[in-house]
Structure formats: C-alpha cells, structure tokens
SERO-4910 file (N, C-alpha, C, O; in steps of 0.05 Angstrom, whole numbers):
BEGIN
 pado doro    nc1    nc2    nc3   cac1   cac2   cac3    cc1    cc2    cc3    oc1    oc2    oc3
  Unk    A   -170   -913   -554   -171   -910   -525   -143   -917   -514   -141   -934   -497
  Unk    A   -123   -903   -522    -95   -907   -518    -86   -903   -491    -68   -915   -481
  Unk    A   -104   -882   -478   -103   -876   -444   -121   -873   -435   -131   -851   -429
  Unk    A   -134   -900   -430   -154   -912   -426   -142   -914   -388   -158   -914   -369
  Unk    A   -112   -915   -385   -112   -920   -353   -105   -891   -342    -95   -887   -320
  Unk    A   -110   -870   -359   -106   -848   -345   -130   -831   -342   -132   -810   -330
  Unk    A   -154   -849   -360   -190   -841   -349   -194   -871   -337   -215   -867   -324
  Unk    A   -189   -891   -336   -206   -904   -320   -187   -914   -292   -163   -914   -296
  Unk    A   -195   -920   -268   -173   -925   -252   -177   -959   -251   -194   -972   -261
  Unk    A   -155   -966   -236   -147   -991   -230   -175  -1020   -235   -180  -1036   -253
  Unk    A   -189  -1014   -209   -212  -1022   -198   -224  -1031   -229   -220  -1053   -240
  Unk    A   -244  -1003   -241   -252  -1005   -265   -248  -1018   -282   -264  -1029   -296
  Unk    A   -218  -1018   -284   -206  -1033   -307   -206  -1068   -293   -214  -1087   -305
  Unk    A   -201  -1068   -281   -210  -1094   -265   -233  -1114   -274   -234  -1136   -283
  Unk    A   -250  -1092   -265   -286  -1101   -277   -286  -1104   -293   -289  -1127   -301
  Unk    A   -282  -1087   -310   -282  -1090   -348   -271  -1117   -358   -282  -1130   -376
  Unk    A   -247  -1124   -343   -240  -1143   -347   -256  -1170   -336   -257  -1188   -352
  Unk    A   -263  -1173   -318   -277  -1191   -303   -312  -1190   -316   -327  -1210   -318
  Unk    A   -316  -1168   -321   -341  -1174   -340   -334  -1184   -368   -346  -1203   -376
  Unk    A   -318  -1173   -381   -311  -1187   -403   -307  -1220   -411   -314  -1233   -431
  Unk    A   -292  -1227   -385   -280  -1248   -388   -309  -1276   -380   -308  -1300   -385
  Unk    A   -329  -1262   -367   -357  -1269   -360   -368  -1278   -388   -368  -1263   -407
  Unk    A   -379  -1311   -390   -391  -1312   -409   -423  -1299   -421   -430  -1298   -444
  Unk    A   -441  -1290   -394   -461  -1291   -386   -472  -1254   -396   -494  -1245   -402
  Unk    A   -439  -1240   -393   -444  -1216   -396   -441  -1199   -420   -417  -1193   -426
  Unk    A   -459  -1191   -435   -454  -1177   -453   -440  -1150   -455   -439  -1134   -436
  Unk    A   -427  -1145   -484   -407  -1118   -487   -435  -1098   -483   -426  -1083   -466
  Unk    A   -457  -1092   -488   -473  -1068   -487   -482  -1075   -448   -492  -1055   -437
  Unk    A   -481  -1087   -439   -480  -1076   -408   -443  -1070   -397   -441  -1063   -374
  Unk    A   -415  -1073   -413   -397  -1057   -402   -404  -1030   -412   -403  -1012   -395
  Unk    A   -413  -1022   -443   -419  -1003   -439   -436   -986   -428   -429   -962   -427
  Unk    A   -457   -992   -420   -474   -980   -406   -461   -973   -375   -467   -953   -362
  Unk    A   -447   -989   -368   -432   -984   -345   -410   -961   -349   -409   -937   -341
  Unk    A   -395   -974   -361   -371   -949   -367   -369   -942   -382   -347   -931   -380
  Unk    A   -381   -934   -410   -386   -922   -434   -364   -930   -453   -360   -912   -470
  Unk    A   -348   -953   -455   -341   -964   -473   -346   -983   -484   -354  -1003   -471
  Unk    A   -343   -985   -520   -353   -993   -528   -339  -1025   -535   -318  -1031   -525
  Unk    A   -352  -1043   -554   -330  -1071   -555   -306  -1075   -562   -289  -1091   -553
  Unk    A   -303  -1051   -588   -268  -1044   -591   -248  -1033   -578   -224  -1034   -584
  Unk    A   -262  -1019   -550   -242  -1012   -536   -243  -1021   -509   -231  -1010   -490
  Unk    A   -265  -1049   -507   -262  -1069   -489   -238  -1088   -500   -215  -1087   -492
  Unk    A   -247  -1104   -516   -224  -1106   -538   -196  -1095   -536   -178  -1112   -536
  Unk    A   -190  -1068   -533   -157  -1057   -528   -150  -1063   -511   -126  -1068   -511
  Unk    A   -172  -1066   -476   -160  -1055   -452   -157  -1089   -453   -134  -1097   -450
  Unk    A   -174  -1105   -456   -161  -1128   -451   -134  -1138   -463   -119  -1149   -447
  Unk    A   -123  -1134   -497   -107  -1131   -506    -76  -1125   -489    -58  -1142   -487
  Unk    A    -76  -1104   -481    -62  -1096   -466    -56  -1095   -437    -36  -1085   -428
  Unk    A    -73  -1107   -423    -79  -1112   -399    -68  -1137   -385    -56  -1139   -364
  Unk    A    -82  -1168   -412    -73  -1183   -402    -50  -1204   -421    -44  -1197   -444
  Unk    A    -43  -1221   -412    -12  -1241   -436    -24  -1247   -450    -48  -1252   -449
  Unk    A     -6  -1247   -473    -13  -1248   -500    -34  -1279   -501    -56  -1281   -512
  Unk    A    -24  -1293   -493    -46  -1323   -501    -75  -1319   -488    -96  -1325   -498
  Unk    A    -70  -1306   -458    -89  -1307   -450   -116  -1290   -464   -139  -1295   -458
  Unk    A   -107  -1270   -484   -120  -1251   -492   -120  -1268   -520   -125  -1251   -537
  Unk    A   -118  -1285   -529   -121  -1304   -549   -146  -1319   -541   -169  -1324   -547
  Unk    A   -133  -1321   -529   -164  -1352   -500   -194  -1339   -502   -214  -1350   -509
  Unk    A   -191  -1313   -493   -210  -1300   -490   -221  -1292   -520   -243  -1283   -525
  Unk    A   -208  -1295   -533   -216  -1279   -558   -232  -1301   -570   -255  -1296   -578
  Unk    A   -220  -1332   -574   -224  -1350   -590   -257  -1353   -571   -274  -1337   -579
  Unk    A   -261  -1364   -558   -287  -1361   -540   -300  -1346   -540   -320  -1354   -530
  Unk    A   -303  -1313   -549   -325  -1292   -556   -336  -1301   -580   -360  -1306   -584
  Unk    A   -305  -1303   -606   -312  -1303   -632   -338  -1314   -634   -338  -1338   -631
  Unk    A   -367  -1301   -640   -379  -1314   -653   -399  -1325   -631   -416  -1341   -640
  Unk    A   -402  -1320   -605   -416  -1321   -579   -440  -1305   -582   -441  -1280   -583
  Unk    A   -451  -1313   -582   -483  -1300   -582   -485  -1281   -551   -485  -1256   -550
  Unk    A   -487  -1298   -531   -493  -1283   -503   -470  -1257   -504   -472  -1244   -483
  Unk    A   -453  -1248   -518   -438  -1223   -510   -448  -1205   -535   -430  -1190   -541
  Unk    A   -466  -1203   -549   -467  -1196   -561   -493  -1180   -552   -502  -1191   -532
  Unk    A   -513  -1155   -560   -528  -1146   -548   -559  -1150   -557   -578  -1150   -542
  Unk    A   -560  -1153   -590   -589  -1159   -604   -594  -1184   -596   -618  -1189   -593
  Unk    A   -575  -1207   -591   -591  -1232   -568   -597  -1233   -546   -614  -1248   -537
  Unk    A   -590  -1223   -538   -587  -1219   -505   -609  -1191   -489   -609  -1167   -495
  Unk    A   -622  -1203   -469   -648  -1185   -454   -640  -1178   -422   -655  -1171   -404
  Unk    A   -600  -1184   -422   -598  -1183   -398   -595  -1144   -390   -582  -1130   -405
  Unk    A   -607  -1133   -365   -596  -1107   -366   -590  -1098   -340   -592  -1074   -333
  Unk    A   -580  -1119   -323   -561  -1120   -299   -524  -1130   -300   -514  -1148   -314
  Unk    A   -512  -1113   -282   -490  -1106   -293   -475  -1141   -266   -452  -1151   -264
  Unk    A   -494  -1145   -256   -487  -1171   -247   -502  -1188   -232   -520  -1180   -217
  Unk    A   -493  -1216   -234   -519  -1236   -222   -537  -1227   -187   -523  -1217   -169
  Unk    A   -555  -1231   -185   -568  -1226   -155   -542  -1247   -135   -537  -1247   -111
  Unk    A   -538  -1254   -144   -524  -1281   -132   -492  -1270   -120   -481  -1276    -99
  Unk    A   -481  -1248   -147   -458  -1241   -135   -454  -1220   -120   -465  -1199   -125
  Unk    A   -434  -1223    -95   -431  -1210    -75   -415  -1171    -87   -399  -1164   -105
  Unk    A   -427  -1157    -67   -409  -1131    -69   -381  -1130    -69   -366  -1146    -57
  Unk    A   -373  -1109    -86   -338  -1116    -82   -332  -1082    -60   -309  -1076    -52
***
C-alpha cells in the first residue's frame, strides 16, 4: 500500500491512525471501515508517524488481545460516548 495517500485522503488517514492508536479498537473494525487490512495499518502508521513513536505503538499491540479480532465482539467503529468529527 505504497500510495496509500493518493487513495485515502488526509482525514481518513487521520482515523486510521487515531483508531489504531485506540486500545479498545480492533484491526478488523479499521478494516471494515476502510478496507485495510493490519499490514497496511501497520505501513500507514509506519510512515505517518516518528520513528519511536511508531515503536511505542508497536511495543503495546505486540501481543494485545483487544486489537486483535477472534477476541474481541466489538462491531462499532466508535464508543456511544464519542463525539462527531
């Protein structure tokens, strides 16, 4: 997904990121949203954000149950709680 910012725009890539970085949210609801999948959630963050910070994030998935989709029964793309953007 090498041009990944020339199909997804700004905003999108935003979310992806902001859901990603969500402990609560699993990779099979970004894809259901935007039809990508964890390896190329995985790139856009890669590239998106500084190198440590994309360390940070990584070390904290490794191995997280809740982002993962056979644990998890969530199939809302965000809490009742959070506001419209």
């Amino acid at each position: 997904m090498k041009n990944f910012k020339n199909i997804l725009s700004k905003d999108q890539i935003d979310r992806i990121i902001e859901m990603a970085w969500e402990d609560r949210t699993p990779f099979n609801a970004i894809q259901k949203q935007f039809g990508i999948n964890e390896k190329n959630v995985k790139y856009i963050l890669r590239s998106s954000l500084k190198t440590k910070t994309y360390l940070i994030w990584r070390k904290r998935v490794v191995g997280r149950k809740t982002k993962h989709s056979q644990t998890s029964n969530c199939n809302r793309f965000k809490s009742k709680n959070q506001t419209n953007h």
